[in-house]
C-alpha positions in Angstrom: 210.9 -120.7 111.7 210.6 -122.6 108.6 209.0 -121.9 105.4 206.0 -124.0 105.9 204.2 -120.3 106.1 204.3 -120.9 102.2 201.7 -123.2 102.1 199.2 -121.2 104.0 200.2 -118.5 102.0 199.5 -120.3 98.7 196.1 -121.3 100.0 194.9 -117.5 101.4 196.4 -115.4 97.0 197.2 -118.5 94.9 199.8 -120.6 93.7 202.1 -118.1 91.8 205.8 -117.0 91.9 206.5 -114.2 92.8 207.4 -111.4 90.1 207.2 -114.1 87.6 206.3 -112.0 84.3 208.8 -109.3 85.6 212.0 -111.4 86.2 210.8 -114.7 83.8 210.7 -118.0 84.9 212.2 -118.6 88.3 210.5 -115.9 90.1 212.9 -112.7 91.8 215.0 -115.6 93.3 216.4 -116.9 90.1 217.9 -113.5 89.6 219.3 -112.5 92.7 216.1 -111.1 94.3 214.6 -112.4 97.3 211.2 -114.3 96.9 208.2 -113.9 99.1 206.7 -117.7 97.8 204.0 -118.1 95.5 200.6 -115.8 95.0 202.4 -112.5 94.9 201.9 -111.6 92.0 198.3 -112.8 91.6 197.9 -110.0 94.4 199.7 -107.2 92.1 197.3 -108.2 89.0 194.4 -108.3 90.7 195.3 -104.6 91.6 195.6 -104.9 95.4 198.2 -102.5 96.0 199.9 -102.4 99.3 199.6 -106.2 101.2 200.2 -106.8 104.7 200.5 -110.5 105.5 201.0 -111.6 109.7 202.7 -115.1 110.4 202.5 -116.3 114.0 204.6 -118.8 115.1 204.7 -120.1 111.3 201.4 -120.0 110.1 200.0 -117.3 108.4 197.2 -115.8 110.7 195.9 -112.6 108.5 196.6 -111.3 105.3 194.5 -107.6 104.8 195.2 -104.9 102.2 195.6 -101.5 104.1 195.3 -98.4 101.8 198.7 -97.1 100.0 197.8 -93.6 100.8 198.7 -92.4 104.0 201.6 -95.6 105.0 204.9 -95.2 105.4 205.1 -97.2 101.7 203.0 -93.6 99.9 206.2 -92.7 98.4 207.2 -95.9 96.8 204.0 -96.8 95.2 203.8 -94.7 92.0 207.9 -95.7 91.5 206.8 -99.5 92.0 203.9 -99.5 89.8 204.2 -101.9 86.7 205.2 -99.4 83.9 202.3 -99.4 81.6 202.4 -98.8 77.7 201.7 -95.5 76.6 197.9 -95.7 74.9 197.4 -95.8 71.6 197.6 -92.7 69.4 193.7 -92.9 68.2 193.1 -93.2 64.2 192.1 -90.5 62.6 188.8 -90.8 61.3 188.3 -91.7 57.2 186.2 -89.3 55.4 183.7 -90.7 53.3 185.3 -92.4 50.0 184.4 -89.6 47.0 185.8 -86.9 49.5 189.2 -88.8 49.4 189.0 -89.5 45.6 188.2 -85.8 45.4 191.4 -85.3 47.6 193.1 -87.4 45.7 191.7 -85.7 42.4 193.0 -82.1 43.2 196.6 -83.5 43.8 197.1 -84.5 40.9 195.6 -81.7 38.9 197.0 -79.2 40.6 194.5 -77.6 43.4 190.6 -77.5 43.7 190.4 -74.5 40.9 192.6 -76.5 38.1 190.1 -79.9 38.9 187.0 -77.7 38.2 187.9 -76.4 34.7 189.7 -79.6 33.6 189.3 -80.3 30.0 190.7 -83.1 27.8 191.9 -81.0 25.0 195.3 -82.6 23.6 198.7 -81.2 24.4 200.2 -79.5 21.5 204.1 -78.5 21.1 205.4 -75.3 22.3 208.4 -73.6 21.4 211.6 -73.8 22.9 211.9 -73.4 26.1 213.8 -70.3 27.7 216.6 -71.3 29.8 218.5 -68.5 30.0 218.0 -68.6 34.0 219.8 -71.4 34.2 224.1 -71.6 34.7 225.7 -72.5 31.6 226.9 -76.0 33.0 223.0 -76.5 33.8 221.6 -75.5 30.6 224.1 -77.7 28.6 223.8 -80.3 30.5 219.6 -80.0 29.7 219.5 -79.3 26.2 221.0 -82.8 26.1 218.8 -84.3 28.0 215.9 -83.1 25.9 217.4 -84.1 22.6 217.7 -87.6 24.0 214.0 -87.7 25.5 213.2 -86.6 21.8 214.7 -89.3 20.3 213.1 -91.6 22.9 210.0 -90.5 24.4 207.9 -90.9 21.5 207.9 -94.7 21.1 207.7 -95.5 24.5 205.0 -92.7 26.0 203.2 -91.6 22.5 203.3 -87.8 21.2 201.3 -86.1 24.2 204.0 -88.1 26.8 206.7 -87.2 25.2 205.3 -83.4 25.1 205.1 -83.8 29.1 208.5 -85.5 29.7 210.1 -82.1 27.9 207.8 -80.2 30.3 208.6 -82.0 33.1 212.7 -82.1 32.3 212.8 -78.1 32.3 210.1 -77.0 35.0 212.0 -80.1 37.4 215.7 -78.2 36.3 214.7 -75.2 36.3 213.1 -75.3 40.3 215.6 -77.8 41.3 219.3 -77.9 39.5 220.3 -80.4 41.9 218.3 -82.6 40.7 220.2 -83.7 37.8 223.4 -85.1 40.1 226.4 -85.4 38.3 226.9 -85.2 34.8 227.7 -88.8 34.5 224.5 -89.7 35.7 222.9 -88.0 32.2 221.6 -91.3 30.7 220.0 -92.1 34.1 218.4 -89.1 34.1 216.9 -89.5 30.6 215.0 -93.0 31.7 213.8 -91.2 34.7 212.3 -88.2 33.3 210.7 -90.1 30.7 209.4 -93.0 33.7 208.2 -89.6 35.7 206.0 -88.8 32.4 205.4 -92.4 32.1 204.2 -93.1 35.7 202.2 -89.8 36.6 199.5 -90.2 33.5 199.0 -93.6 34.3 200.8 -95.4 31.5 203.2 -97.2 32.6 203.0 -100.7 34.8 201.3 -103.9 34.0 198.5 -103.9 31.2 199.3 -100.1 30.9 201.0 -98.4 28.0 204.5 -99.4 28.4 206.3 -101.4 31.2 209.3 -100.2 33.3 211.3 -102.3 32.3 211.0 -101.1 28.4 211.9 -97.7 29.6 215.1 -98.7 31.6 216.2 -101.3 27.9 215.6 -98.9 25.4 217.4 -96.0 27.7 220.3 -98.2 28.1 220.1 -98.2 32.2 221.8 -101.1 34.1 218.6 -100.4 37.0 215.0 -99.6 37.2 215.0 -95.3 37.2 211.9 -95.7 39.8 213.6 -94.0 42.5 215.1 -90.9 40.5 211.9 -90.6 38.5 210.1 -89.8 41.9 212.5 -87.2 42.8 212.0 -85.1 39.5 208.1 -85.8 39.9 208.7 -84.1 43.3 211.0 -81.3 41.7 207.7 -80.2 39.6 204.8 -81.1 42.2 206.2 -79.8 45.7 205.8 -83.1 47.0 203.8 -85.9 47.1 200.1 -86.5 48.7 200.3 -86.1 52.3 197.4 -87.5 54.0 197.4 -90.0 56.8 198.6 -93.5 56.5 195.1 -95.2 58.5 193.1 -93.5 55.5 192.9 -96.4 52.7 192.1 -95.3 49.1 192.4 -98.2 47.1 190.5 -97.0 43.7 193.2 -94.5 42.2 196.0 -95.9 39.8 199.2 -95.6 41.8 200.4 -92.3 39.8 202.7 -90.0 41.1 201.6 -86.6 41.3 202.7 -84.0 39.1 200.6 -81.6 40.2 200.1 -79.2 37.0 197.3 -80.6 34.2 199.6 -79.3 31.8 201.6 -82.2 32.1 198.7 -84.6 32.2 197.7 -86.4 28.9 194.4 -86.2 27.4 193.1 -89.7 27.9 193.8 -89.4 31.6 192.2 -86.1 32.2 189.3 -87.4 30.5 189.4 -90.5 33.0 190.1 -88.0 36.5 187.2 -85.5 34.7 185.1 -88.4 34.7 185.8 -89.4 38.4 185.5 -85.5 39.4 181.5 -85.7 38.3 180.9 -88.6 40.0 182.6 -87.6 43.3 180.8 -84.7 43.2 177.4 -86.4 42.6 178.3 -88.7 45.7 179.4 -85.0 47.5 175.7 -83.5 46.6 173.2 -86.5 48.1 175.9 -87.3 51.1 174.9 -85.7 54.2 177.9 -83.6 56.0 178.1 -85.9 59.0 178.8 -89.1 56.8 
């Protein structure tokens, strides 16, 4: 018998190689399979399951789709079906925009309860800090750390950032020791805490207070002290925001949080008190299913 069968065949499901998409161009043949002729696989795609085709003397008499279920094939179908990707892990949904601001909001103050009484008094000095907790390699180690961020904080974050970069250089120490690396990494860890200050009150960046790259100059580092800044920022705050990454908030300054409003400055709680009112005016006339 000859394979003139084909042609009949191509007539009754299609012109179309067998297994094409699963084995590429070529069809089953081309890689050591057999091939049953063209319209196969239009069959599989249109969902036909099991296909029984009759050829008589050459000629293809019938061609009828029996039911899977209950042939001698039952076992094979399931292990033969074309693997499917898993679905898509749905979104989940945004809440309206002022509730994220107002997530966003208690971050970086420090909880619900430290937004709500949020004030813009200025930061003052305080004495010196108590470090008698700390190992004596450690507290060294810190003490010069803070004499250098006195020497440069001032110029490049103004009085009230160089009050937080002190703050943040002992609370980040004192819950984290680790943090500070090794000793020769000192310097580095000047330009970092100060970028830390710096980066979670909103000052530093393009058309901000000062510029990254001022802090990393006048700190004498040979690389920007993004990365390390971000680790004492987490020493302080816990962590950063966690929310997920399909919910869009593009209206907040890209600060990292601190999470105390202690170690916020004035002039940016006033700005986050004034974004606290309006979220919550935007909360009061929204209604809960928005």
């Amino acid at each position: 018998m000859g394979n003139e069968w084909y042609e009949d065949l191509a007539d009754e499901l299609g012109h179309h190689d067998w297994r094409e998409e699963e084995f590429g161009d070529g069809g089953a043949a081309a890689h050591g399979g057999r091939s049953w002729g063209p319209g196969w696989s239009s069959v599989q795609r249109e969902g036909n399951g099991l296909v029984r085709i009759t050829v008589l003397h050459g000629t293809v008499v019938d061609v009828d789709y029996p039911p899977v279920r209950g042939s001698k094939f039952e076992h094979l179908d399931q292990r033969l079906l074309p693997r499917r990707a898993a679905p898509p892990i749905p979104m989940a949904p945004q809440p309206p925009e002022h509730e994220l601001k107002l997530t966003w909001l208690e971050a970086v103050a420090g909880g619900a309860e430290a937004l709500a009484v949020l004030d813009d008094s200025p930061l003052v000095p305080e004495a010196e800090p108590d470090l008698a907790q700390l190992s004596w390699p450690v507290r060294t180690r810190l003490e010069r750390i803070l004499a250098r961020i006195d020497e440069y904080a001032p110029s490049l974050l103004g009085p009230e950032g160089a009050i937080v970069a002190r703050r943040l250089a002992v609370r980040a120490v004192s819950a984290r020791p680790a943090v500070l690396s090794t000793p020769d990494r000192d310097q580095a860890n000047v330009g970092a805490i100060i970028h830390a200050a710096g980066k979670g009150n909103d000052l530093v960046g393009p058309g901000k207070w000062v510029l990254a790259k001022d802090i990393q100059a006048e700190c004498g580092l040979s690389s920007s002290p993004s990365q390390r800044a971000r680790n004492f920022a987490d020493a302080v705050s816990g962590g950063r925001l966690d929310w997920p990454s399909s919910w869009m908030h593009r209206e907040t300054p890209a600060v990292v949080v601190l999470g105390s409003p202690d170690l916020l400055v004035s002039d940016f709680r006033r700005i986050l008190i004034a974004e606290r009112d309006l979220a919550l005016r935007l909360r009061a006339v929204t209604p809960a299913s928005a």
